[in-house]
N, C-alpha and C positions, 0 to 999 in steps of 0.2 A: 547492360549492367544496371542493375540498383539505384536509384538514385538518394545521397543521403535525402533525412528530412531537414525541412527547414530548421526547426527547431525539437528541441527534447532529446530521449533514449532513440537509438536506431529502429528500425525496424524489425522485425522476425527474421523479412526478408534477408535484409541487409548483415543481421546475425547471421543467419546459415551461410550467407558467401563469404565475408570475410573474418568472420569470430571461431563459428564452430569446428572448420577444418584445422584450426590451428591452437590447439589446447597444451602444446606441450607435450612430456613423458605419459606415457598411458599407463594406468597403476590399475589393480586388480582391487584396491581398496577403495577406489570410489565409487561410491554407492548410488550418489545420485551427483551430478557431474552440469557442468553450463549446461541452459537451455534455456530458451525465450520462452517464458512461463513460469521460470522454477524461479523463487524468492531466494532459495537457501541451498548449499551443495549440501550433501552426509559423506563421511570416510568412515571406515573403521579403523577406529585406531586399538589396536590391543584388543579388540573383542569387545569393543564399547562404538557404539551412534554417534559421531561427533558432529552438527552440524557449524557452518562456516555460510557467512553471510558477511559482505564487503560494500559499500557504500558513500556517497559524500556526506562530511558534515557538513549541514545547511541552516546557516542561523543568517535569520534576517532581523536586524536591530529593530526595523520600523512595525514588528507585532510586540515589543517591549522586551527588553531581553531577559524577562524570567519566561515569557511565554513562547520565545524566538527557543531557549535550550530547549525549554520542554518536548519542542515539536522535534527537535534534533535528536532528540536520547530516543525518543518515540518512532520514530522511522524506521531508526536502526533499529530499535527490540523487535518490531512489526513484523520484518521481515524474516528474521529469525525464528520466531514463534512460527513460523505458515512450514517448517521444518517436523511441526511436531514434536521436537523436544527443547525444555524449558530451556531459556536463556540462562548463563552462566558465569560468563568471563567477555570482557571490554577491552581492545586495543585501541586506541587513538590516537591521532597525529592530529593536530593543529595548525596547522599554518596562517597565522593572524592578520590581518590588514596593521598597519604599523599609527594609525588610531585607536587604537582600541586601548582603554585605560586600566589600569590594576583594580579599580573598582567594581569594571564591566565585566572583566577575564573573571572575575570572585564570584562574582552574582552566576555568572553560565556556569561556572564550575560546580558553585554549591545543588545547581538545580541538576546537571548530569550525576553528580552524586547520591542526592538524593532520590531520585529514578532510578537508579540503579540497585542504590540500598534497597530500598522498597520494595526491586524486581528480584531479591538474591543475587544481584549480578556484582562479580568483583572487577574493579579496574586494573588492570596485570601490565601493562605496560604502553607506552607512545611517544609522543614528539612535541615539545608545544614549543612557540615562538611567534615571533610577529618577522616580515620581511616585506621589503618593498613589494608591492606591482601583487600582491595579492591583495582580494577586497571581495566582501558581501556578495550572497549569501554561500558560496562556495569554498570555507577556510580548511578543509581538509578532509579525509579519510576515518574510516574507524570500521573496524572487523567485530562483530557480534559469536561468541561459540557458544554452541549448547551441547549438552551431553545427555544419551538416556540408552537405553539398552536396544539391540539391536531388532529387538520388536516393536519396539516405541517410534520409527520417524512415518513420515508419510512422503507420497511421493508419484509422481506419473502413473508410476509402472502398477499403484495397486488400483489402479481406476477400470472399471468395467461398465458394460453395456446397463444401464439397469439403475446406475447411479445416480440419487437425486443430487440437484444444484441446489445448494441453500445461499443466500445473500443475505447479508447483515447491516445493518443501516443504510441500504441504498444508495444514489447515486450523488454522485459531484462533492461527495462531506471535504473534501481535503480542497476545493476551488470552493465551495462555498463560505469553509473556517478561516480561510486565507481573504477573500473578497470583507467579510463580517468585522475581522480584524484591520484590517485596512483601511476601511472606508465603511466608519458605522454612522459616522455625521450623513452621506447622502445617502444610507439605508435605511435613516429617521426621516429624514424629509422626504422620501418616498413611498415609505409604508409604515410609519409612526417610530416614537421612541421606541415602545414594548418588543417589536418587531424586530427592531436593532441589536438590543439587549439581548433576546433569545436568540437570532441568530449567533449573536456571538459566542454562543454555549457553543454553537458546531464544533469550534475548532478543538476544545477539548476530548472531541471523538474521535480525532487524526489519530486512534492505535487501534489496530487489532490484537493486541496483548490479552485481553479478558475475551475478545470472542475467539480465539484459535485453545485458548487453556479453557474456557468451557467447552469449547466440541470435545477435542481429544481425552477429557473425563470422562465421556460417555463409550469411547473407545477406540481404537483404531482400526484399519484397512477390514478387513470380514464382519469384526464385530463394530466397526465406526466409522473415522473416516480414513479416506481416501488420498485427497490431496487439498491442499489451500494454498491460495495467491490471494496478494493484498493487492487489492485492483487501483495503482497509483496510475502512472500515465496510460493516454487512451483511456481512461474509468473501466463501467462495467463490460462494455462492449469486448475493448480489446483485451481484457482478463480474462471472459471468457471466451474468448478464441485461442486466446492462448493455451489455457491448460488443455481445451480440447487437442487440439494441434500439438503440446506436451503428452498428451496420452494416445495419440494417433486413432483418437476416436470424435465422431462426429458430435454433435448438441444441438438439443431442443429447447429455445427458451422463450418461457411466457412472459412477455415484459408487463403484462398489466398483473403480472402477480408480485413484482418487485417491491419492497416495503421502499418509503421515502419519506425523509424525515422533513419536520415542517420547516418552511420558508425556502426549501431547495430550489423549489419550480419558480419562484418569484424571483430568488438570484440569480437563477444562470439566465431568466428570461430580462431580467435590465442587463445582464452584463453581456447579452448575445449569445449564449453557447449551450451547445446540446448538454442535458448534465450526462448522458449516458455514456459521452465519449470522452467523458472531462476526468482530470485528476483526480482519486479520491482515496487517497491514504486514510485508512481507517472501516473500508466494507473491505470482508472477509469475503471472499468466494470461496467455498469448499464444497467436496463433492461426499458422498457418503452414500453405504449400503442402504438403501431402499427402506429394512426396516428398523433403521435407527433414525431415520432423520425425524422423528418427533419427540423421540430423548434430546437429540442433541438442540430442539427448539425447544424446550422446555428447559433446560441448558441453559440456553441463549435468555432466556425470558427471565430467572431468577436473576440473573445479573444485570435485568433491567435494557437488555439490549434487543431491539427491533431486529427481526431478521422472519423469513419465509424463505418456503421450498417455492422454487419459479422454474424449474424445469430438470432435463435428465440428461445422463451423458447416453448416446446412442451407438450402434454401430460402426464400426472402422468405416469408411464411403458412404455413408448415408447423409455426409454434408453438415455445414452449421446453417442451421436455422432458426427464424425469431418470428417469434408469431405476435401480432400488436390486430387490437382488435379486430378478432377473430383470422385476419388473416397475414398467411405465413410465406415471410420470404428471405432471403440468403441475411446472414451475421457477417456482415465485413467490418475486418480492421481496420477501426479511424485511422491509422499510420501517424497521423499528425493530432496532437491535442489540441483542443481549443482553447483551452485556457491559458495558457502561456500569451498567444497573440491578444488574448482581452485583456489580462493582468497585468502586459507593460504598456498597451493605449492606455488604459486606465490611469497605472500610474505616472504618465506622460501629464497628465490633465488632475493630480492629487490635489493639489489648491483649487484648485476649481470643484472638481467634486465635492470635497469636503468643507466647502464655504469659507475659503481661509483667502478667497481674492475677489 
């Protein structure tokens, strides 16, 4: 048997033994349904796309808590969007740490509100309260739906042999915005103030909200794309094995064609960790028809957002493979991220790092 991981989401593995045989009533109206890979399910409801995306709310007081909701309202739409149709309606539950002040709960509130306004998206109903023995950064749940017509989602099943891989801001953005915000004092003392400060922009990139609604402008499945996953735990490695593995087709990926935004390589290399296998809520992985993927970088590019074509979806048995200077060899699943075990040594040693002892 499977072993869990230490730490993080299960494994692929460990989904298909004990998640996927056990889904409940089997309906004819879901469209696209659990899978390690897929961000977002689709029903038909009425003769309409409905997509459903489920998650934790995660707010960490210590990135400030207008910056801590941001990141929270932004996960959730993220995932939602890699469904292909626009986000629309917000359920949430709450469950508080019994610190938290009427002040605090206003400030996170005003900021999911305003995210949400911003995104079209209406708040329709949840749960809020404070209770013992709950605490940071785990205070509850929240369902993202979106609606569009039954031509409009994307998904697995429309992925073929032929398909290029486009990647969007590159690797580690969501372990680097997170490291940037945390610990910008020893990211000045180690590679200057200016350094610090722009890193800390990263974090503001933790959504794929603008790079999934520019691809799918340019089209979907024949005429655009294919499929999208927000390549959060495991980074870009285990996202793209996943979708391959979601589409029961093999992958070709050039890594030295991967864009990578500045100061990545310098943070994951103090903080220890591959950025390729690291969290990064915020690169879009999608796959698209061969002759669109320079619309949809062009797409990408008005909106000021880095992204490149780094390889292609291949054959059903022709294997995941990664080609790194000039030569190619097997795409394995990190299983375990790395960033988690850097992020709490780190924050073990936060006075210290930060010159505060």
């Amino acid at each position: 048997m499977t072993e869990m991981p230490e730490i993080g989401k299960i494994s692929p593995d460990i989904f298909r033994e004990l998640i996927y045989p056990r889904l409940g009533a089997a309906s004819p109206d879901v469209l696209i349904g659990p899978r390690s890979g897929v961000d977002a399910a689709v029903v038909n409801l009425g003769g309409k796309a409905v997509s459903l995306t489920t998650d934790p709310v995660f707010i960490v007081p210590e990135y400030g808590w207008e910056r801590a909701a941001w990141f929270a309202i932004n996960i959730l739409l993220s995932d939602s969007v890699t469904s292909g149709l626009k986000p629309k309606y917000l359920t949430i539950d709450l469950n508080l740490p019994m610190g938290i002040t009427k002040d605090q709960l206003s400030l996170v509130w005003q900021v999911i509100h305003d995210q949400c306004a911003s995104n079209g998206v209406s708040i329709v109903t949840g749960h809020t309260a404070r209770y013992e023995n709950c605490g940071y950064p785990f205070v509850g749940g929240a369902t993202v739906i979106g609606e569009g017509e039954l031509n409009q989602y994307v998904g697995p099943e429309f992925v073929k042999p032929g398909d290029k891989i486009i990647i969007t801001k590159g690797p580690a953005i969501e372990a680097c915005g997170i490291f940037a915000a945390m610990f910008p004092g020893f990211l000045a003392r180690k590679f200057g103030a200016d350094f610090s400060r722009k890193a800390q922009d990263i974090f503001y990139k933790m959504s794929v909200v603008e790079d999934a609604l520019a691809a799918v402008s340019v089209g979907v499945r024949d005429n655009g794309v294919t499929v999208m996953h927000d390549a959060t735990e495991c980074g870009i490695w285990g996202g793209l094995y996943e979708i391959a593995e979601a589409a029961g087709m093999g992958v070709t990926i050039e890594k030295d064609q991967i864009v990578i935004e500045d100061g990545v390589k310098e943070i994951c290399a103090l903080f220890g960790i591959d950025p390729f296998a690291s969290i990064s809520e915020g690169t879009l992985l999608l796959t698209c028809r061969a002759h669109k993927a320079e619309a949809i970088l062009s797409a990408m590019s008005a909106k000021g957002i880095k992204a490149s074509v780094a390889g292609e979806i291949t054959p059903a048995g022709s294997g995941m493979k990664l080609v790194e200077n000039g030569q190619e060899k097997p795409l394995v699943h990190p299983q375990v991220d790395p960033f988690w075990k850097a992020f709490y040594n780190a924050l073990e040693k936060y006075d210290e790092l930060e010159g505060k002892k």
